[in-house]
MDAnalysis code that builds the backbone (N, CA, C; Angstrom):
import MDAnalysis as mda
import numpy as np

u = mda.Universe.empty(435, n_residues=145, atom_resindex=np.repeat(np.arange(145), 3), trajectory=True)
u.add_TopologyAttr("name", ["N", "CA", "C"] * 145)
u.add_TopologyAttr("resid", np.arange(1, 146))
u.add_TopologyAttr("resname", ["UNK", "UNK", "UNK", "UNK", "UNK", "UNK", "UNK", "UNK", "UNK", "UNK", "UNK", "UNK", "UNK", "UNK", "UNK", "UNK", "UNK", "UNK", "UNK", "UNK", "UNK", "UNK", "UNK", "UNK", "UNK", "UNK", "UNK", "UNK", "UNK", "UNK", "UNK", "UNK", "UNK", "UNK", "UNK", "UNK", "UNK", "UNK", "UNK", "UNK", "UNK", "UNK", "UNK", "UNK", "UNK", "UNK", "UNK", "UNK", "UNK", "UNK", "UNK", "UNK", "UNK", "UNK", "UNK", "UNK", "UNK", "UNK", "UNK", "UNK", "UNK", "UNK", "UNK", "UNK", "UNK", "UNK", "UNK", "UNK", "UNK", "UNK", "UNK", "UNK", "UNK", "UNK", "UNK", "UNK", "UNK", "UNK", "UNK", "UNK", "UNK", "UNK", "UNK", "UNK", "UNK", "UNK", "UNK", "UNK", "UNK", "UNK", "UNK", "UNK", "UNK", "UNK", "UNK", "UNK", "UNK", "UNK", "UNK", "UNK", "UNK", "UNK", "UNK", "UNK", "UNK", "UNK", "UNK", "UNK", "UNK", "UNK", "UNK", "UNK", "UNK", "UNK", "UNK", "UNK", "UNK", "UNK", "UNK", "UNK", "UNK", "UNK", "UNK", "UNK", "UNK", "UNK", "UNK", "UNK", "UNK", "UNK", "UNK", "UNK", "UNK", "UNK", "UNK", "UNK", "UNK", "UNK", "UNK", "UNK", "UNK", "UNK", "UNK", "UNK", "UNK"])
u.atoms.positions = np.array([
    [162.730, 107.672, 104.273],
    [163.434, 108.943, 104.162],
    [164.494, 109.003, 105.264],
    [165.798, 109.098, 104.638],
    [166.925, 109.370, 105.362],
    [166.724, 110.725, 106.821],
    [166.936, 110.705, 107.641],
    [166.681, 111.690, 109.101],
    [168.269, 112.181, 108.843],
    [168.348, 113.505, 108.915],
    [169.134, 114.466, 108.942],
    [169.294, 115.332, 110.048],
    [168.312, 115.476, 110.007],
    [168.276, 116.507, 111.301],
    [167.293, 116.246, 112.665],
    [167.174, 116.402, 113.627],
    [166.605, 115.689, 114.799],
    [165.723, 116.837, 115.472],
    [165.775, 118.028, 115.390],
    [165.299, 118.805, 115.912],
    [165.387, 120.866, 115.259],
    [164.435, 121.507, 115.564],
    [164.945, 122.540, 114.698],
    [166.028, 122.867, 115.332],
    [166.254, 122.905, 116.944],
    [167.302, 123.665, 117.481],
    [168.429, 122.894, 116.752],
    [168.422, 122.000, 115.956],
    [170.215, 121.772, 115.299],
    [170.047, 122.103, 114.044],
    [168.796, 123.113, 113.095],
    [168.972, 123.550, 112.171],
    [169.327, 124.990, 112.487],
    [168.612, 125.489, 113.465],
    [169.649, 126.306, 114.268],
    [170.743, 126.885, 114.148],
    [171.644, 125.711, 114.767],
    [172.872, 125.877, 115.228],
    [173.738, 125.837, 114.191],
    [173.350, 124.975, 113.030],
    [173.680, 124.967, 112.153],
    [174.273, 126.336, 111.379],
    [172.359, 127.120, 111.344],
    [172.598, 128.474, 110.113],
    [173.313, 129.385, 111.811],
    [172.955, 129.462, 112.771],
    [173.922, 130.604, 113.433],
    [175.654, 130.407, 113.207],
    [175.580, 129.103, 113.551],
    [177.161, 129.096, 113.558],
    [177.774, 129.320, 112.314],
    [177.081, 129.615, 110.799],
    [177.399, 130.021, 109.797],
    [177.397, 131.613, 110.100],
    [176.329, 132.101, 110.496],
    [176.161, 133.457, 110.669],
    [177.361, 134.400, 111.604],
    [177.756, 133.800, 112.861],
    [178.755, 134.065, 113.603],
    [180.097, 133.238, 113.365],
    [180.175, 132.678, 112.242],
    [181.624, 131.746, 111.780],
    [182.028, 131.116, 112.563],
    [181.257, 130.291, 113.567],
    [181.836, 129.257, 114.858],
    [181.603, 127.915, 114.176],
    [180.641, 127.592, 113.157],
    [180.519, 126.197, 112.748],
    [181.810, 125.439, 112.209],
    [181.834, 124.493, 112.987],
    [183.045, 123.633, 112.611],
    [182.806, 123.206, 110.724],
    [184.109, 123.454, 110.375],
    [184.391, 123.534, 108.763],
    [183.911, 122.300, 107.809],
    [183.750, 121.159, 109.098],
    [183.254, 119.464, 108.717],
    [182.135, 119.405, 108.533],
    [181.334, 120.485, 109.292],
    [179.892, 120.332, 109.411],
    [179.591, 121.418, 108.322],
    [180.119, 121.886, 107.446],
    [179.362, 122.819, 106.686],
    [179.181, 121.847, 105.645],
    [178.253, 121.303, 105.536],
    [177.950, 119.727, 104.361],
    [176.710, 120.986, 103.566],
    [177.169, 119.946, 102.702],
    [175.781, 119.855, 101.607],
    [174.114, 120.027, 102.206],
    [173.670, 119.554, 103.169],
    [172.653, 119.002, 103.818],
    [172.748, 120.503, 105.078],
    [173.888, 120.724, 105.636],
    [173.935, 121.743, 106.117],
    [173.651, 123.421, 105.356],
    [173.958, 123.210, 104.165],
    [173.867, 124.833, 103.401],
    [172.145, 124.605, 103.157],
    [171.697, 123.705, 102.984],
    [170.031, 123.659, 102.868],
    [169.745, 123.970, 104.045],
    [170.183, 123.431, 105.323],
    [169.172, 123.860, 106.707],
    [169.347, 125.265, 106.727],
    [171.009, 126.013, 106.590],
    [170.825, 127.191, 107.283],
    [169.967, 128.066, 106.025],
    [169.684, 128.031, 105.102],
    [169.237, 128.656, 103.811],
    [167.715, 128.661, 104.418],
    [167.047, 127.607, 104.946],
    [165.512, 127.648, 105.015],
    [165.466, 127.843, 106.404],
    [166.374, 127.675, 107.142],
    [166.096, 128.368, 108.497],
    [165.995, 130.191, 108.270],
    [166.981, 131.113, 107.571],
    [167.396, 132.193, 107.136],
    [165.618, 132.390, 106.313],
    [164.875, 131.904, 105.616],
    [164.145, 131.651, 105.153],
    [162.764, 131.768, 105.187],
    [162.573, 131.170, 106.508],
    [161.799, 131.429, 107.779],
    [161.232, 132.280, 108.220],
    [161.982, 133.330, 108.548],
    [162.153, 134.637, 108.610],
    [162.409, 135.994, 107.882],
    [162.730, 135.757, 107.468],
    [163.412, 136.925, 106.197],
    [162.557, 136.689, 104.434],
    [162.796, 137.518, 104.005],
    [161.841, 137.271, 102.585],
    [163.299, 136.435, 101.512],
    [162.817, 136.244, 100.520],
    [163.426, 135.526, 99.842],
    [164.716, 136.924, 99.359],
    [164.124, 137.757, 98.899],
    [165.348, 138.581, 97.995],
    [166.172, 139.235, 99.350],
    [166.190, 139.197, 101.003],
    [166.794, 139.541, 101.593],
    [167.551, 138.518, 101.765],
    [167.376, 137.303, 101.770],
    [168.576, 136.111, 101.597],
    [169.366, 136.308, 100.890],
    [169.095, 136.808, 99.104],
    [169.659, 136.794, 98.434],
    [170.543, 137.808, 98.526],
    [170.422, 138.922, 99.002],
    [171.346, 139.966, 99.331],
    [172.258, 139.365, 100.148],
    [171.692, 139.178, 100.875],
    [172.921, 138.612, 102.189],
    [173.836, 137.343, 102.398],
    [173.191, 136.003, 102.058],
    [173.710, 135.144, 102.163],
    [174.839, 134.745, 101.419],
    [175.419, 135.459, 100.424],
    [176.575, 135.883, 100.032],
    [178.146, 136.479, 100.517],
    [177.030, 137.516, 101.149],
    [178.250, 138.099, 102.366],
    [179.142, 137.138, 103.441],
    [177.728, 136.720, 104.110],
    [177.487, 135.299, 105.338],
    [178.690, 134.143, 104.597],
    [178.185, 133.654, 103.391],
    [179.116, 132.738, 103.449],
    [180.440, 132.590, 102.684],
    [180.574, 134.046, 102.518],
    [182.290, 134.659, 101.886],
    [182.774, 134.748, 103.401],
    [182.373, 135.776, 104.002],
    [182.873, 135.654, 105.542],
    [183.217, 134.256, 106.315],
    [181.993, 133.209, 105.638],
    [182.543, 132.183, 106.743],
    [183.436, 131.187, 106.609],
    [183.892, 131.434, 104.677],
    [184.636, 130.998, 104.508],
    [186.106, 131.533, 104.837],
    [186.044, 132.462, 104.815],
    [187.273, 133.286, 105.195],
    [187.822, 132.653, 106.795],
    [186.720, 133.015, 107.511],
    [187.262, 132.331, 109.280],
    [187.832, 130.615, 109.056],
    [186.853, 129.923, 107.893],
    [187.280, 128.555, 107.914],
    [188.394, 128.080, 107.309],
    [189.169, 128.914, 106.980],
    [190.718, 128.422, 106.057],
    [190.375, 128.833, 104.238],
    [188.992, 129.148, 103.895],
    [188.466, 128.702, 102.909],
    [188.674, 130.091, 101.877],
    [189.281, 130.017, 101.130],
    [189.956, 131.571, 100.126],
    [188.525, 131.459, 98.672],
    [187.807, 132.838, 98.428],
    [187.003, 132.418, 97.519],
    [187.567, 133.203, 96.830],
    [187.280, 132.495, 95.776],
    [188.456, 132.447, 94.214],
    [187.970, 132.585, 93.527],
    [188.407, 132.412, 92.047],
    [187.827, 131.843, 90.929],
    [187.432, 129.841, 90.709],
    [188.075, 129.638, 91.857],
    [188.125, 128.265, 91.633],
    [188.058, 127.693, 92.995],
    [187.512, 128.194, 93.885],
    [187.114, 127.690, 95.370],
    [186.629, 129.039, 96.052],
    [185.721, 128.442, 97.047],
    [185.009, 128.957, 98.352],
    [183.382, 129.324, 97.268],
    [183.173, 130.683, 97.688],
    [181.428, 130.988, 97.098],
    [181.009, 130.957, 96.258],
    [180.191, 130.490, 95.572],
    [180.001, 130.002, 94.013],
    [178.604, 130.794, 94.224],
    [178.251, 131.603, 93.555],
    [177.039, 132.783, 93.108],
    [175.990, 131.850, 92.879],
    [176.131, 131.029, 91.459],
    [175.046, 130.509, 90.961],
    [174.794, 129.228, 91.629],
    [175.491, 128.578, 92.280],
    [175.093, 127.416, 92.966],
    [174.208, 127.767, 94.415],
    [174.738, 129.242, 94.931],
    [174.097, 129.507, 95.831],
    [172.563, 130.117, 95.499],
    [172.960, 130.727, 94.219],
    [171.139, 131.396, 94.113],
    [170.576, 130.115, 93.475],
    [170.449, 128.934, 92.930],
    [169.744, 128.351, 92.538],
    [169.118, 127.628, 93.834],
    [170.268, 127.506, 94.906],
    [169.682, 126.792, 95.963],
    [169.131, 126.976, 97.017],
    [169.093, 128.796, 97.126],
    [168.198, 129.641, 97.545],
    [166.632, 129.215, 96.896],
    [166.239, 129.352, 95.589],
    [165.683, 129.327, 94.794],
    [164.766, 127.848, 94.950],
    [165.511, 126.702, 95.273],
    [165.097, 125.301, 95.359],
    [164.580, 125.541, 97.148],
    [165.206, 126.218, 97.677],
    [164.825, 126.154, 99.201],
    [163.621, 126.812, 99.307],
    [163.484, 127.946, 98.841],
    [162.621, 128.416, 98.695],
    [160.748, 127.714, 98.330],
    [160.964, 127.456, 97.284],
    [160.053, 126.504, 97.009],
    [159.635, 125.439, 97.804],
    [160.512, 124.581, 98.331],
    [160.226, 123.306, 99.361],
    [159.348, 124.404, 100.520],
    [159.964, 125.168, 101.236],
    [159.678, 125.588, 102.086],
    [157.804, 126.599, 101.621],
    [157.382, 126.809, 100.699],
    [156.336, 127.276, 100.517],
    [155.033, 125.785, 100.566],
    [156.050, 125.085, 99.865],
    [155.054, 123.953, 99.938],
    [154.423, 123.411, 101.495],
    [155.135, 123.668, 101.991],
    [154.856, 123.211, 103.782],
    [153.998, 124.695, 104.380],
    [153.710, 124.023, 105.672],
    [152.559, 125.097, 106.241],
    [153.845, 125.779, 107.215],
    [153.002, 126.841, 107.662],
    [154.016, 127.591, 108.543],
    [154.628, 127.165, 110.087],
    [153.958, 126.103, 110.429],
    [153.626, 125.596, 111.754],
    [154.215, 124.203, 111.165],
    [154.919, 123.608, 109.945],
    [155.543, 122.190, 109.591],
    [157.321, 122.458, 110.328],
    [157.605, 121.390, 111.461],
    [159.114, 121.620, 111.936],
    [159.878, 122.041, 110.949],
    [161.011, 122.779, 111.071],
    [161.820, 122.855, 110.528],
    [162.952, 122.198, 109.933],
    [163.247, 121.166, 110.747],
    [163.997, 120.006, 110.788],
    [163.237, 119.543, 109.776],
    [162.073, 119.047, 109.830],
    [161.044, 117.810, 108.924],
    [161.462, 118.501, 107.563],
    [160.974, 119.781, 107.531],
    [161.066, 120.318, 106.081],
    [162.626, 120.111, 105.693],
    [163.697, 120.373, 106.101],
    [164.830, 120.319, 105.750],
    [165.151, 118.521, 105.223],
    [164.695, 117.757, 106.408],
    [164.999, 115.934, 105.713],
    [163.674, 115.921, 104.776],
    [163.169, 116.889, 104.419],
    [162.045, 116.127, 103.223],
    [162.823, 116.494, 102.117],
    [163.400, 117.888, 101.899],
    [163.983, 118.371, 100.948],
    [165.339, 116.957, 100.530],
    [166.171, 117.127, 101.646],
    [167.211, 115.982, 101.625],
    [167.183, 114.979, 100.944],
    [165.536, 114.598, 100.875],
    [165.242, 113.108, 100.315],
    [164.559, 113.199, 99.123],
    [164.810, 114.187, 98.520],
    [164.229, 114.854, 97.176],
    [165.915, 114.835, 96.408],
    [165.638, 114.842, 94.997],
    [167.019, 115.055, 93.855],
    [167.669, 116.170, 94.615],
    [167.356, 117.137, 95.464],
    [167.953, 118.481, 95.968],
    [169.034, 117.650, 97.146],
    [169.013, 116.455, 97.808],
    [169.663, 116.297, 98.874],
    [170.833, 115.760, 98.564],
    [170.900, 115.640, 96.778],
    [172.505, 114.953, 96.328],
    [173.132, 116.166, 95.471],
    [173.586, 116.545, 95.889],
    [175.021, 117.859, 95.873],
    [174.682, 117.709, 94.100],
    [174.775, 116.565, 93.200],
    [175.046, 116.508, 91.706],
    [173.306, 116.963, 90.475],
    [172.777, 117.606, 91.877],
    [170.902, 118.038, 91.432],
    [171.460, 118.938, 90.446],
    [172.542, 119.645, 90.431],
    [172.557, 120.843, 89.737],
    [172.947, 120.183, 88.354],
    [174.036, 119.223, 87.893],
    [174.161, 118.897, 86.566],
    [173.157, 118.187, 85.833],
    [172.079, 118.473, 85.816],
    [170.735, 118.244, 85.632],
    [169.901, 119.532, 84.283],
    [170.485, 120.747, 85.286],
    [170.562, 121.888, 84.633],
    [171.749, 122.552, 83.835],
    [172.929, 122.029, 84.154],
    [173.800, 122.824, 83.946],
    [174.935, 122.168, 83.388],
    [175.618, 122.390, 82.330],
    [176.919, 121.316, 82.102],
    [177.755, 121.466, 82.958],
    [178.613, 120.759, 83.024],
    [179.762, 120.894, 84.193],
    [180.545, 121.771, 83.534],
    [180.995, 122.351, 82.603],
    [181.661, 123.043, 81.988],
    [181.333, 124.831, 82.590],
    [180.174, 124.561, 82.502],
    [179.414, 125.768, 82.690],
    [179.168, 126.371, 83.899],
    [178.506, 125.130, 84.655],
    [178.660, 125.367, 86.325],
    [179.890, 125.291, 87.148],
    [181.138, 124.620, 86.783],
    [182.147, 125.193, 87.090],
    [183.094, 125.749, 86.667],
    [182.251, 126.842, 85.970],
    [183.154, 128.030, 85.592],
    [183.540, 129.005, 86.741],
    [184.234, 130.183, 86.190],
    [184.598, 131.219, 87.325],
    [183.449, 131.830, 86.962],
    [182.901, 132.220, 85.895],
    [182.087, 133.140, 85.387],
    [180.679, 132.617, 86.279],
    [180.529, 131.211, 86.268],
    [179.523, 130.665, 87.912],
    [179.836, 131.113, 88.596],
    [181.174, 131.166, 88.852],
    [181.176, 131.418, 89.883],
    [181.054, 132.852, 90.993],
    [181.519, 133.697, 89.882],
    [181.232, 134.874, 90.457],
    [179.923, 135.638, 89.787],
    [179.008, 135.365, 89.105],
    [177.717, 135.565, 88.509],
    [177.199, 134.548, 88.434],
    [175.284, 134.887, 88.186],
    [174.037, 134.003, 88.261],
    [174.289, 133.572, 86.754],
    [174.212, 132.178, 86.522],
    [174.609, 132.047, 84.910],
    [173.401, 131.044, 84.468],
    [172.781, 131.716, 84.236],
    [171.237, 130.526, 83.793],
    [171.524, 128.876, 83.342],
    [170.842, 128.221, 83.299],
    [171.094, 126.752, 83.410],
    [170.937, 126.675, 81.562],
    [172.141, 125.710, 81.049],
    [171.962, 125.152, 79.607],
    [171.505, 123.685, 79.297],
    [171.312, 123.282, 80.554],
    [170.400, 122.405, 79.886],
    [169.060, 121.930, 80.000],
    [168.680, 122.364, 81.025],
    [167.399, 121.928, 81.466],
    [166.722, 123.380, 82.167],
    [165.609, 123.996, 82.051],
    [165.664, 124.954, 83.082],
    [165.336, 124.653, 84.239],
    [165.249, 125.605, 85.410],
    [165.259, 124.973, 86.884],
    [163.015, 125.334, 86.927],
    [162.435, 124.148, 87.762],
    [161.767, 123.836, 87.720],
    [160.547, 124.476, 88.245],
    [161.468, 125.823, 89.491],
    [161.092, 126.374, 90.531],
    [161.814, 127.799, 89.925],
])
């Protein structure tokens, strides 16, 4: 299993510097929107993520150059499904499992390659605007979790 992360304090730094818009724009990866999602996670119940982490990362795109559109920055359904997938990993582990660990286990699961979602979803469909600005249920497969 690929190591992603080294410690919780850099899953951390990760979801704060999303939270306060200081994270450098390079580091907001794929692998990064999973740490700060189950760090946020941690703490908070699932449907208060879902309220919020919307806001969080329209805002942080905004500080990062990043305009959300119909056709770039926050994508609704990519974010609630992966709320949804985080969610789950993170129940499976005990409460006292690092944070870091849980984040590179997820990583090394179909969830740690960005293309998990066309699995469920045609590309037609998932990158729509209508994804993009609404939850648009999956057409091809349903989600598992």
């Amino acid at each position: 299993m690929p190591t992603i992360f080294t410690s919780d304090a850099a899953v951390e730094r990760i979801a704060r510097g999303l939270l306060d818009r200081s994270l450098p724009k390079i580091e907001w990866t794929h692998a990064a929107h999973f740490a700060a999602v189950l760090w946020l996670l941690r703490d908070c119940a699932e449907s208060d993520v879902i309220a919020r982490l919307p806001g969080w990362i329209r805002a942080y795109n905004e500080a990062s150059g990043v305009a959300n559109t119909d056709s770039s920055g926050y994508h609704e359904t990519i974010t609630l499904a992966s709320i949804r997938a985080a969610s789950t990993v993170l129940a499976a582990h005990s409460n006292v499992t690092p944070l870091h660990q849980i984040v590179n286990v997820l990583m090394a699961t179909e969830l740690g390659r960005s293309a998990w979602l066309l699995r469920h979803w045609s590309r037609e469909r998932l990158f729509s605007s209508e994804a993009r600005r609404h939850w648009l249920d999956p057409d091809l497969e349903p989600l598992p979790f």
